[in-house]
N, C-alpha and C positions, 0 to 999 in steps of 0.2 A: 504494500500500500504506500511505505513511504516513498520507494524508487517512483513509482508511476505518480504521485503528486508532484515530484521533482521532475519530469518527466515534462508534463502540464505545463510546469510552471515556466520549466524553458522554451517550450510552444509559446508560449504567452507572449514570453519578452523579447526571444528573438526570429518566433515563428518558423522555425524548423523542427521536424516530428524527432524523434528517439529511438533507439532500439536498447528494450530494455532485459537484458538478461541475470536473471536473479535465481539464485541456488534455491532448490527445492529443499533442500534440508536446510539452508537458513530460514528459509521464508516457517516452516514448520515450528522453529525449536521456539517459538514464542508461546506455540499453544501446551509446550511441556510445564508453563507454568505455573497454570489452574492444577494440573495434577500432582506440581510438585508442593505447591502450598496444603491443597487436601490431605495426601498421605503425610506430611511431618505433622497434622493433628490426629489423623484418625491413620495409623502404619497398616490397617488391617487390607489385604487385599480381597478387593470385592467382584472383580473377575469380570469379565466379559463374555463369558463362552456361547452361552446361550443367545445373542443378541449379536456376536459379528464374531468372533474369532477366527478371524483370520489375519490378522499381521504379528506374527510370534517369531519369537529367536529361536532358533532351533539347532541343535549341534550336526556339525559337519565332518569330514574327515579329519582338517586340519584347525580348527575353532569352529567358528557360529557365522552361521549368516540372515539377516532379517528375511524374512518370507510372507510372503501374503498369495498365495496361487489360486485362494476356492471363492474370492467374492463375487467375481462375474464369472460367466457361463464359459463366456474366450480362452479366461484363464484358466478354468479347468479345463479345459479337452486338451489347451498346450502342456501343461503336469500332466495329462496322460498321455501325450506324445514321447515326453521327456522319459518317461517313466516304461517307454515301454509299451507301454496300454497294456498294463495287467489287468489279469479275468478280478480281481477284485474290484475294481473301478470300473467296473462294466454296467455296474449293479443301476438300473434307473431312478433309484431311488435320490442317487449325489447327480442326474442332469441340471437339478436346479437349485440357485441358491438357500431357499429352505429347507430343503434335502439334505445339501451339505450341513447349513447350522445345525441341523437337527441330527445326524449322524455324527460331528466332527473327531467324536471321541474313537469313531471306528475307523477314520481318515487316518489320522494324524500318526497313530503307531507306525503304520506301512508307508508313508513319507517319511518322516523322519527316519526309520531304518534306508530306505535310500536314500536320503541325502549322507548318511554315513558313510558312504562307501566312496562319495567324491569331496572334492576339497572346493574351499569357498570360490576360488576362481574358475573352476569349472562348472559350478551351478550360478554362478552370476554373469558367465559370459553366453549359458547354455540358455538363462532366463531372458537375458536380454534378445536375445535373437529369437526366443518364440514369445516375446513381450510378457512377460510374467512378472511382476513386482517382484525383485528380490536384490538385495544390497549385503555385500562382506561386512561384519562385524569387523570392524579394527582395532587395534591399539594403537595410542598417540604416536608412538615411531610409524607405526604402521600406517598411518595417514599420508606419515611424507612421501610416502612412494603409490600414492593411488594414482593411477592414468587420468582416471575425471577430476580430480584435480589440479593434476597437472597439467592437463591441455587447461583447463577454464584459468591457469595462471593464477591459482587462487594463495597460493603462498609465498612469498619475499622474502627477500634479504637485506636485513638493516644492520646498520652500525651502529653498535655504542658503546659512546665515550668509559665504560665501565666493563659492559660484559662482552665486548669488541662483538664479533659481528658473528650475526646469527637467523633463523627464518623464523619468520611468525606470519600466521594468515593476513592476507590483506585484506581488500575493497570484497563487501558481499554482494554488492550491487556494480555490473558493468553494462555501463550509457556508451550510447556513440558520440562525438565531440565533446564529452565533459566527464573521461573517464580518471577514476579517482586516482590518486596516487601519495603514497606516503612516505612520504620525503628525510623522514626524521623519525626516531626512536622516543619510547614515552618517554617524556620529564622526571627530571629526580626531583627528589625532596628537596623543594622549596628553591627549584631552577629560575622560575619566571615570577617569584613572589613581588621582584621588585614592580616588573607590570604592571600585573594586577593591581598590588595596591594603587598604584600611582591611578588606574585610570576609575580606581574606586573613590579618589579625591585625596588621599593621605600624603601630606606632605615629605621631604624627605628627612626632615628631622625626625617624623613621626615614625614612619620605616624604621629608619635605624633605633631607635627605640622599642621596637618592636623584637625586635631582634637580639638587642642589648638585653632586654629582660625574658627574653626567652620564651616568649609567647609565639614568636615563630620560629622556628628551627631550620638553620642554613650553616 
């Protein structure tokens, strides 16, 4: 929502349209936070199963990969393409998605038994090509080396004056003509305090007083 406001807003002023490319897992991780607030009151898990389960972590050969194969109808017949088309999934009862919900406890054993026998990049590059929702569970190192990633450029290289030079994620939003770039490493403690205050109205005897007694730390 914000990108495509900023989007608008440079329509507006200098009348050229946007191209707005925005990560789907950024655009998502805002909504983890109605659930992360719920469960640090109430920890108890209250499940889903009966009402959609279908996007679960499931173990693979080599870790975990996120899955979701049985919401639409598409995506089940491609899981049983993948899969072989076993006489178990034959059964008409999982062609629809009620079917599925309603069975999922009899799904889920015999998928996840094969997904065990492949590893996370072979069930995510084998999903992608019969379009099936499914993404490698990673660890933070393991991030650095993701291809989707890497192509979207989504990680940089800064320097700093402290912990000399290292990658951190950049821009999650990339526009055409006004693509973001960051230039500089976060501030230390109390780098740009002199600014600040100054453009808060504080004189500079007042700063240095500040300072003197310890109320800001530099």
């Amino acid at each position: 929502a914000t990108s495509t406001m900023v989007a608008i807003t440079y329509r507006r002023v200098y009348g050229g349209g946007q191209l707005v490319d925005v990560s789907g897992v950024e655009a998502n991780t805002n909504h983890v936070r109605m659930n992360w607030n719920m469960f640090a009151y109430n920890p108890d898990l209250l499940g889903g199963r009966e009402k959609a389960a279908f996007g679960q972590v499931i173990e693979c050969k080599d870790g975990h990969i996120f899955f979701a194969p049985y919401g639409l109808d598409h995506w089940w017949m491609s899981l049983r393409r993948m899969m072989g088309d076993p006489e178990w999934a034959r059964d008409e009862v999982y062609l629809t998605g009620p079917g599925r919900t309603a069975n999922v406890n009899n799904i889920e054993p015999h998928v996840r038994a094969w997904a065990l026998n492949h590893t996370r990049d072979e069930l995510y590059w084998m999903s992608i090509e019969n379009k099936v929702p499914c993404f490698p569970v990673y660890s933070a190192s393991e991030m650095h080396a993701s291809p989707q990633l890497e192509a979207r450029g989504f990680f940089i290289e800064v320097e700093h004056p402290e912990a000399g030079s290292f990658v951190q994620p950049g821009a999650p939003v990339q526009q055409t003509g006004s693509r973001w770039a960051i230039d500089r490493p976060a501030p230390r403690l109390s780098e740009h305090s002199d600014e600040v205050l100054s453009e808060l109205g504080y004189s500079r005897d007042a700063i240095v007083a500040l300072f003197r007694d310890g109320a800001i730390q530099g």
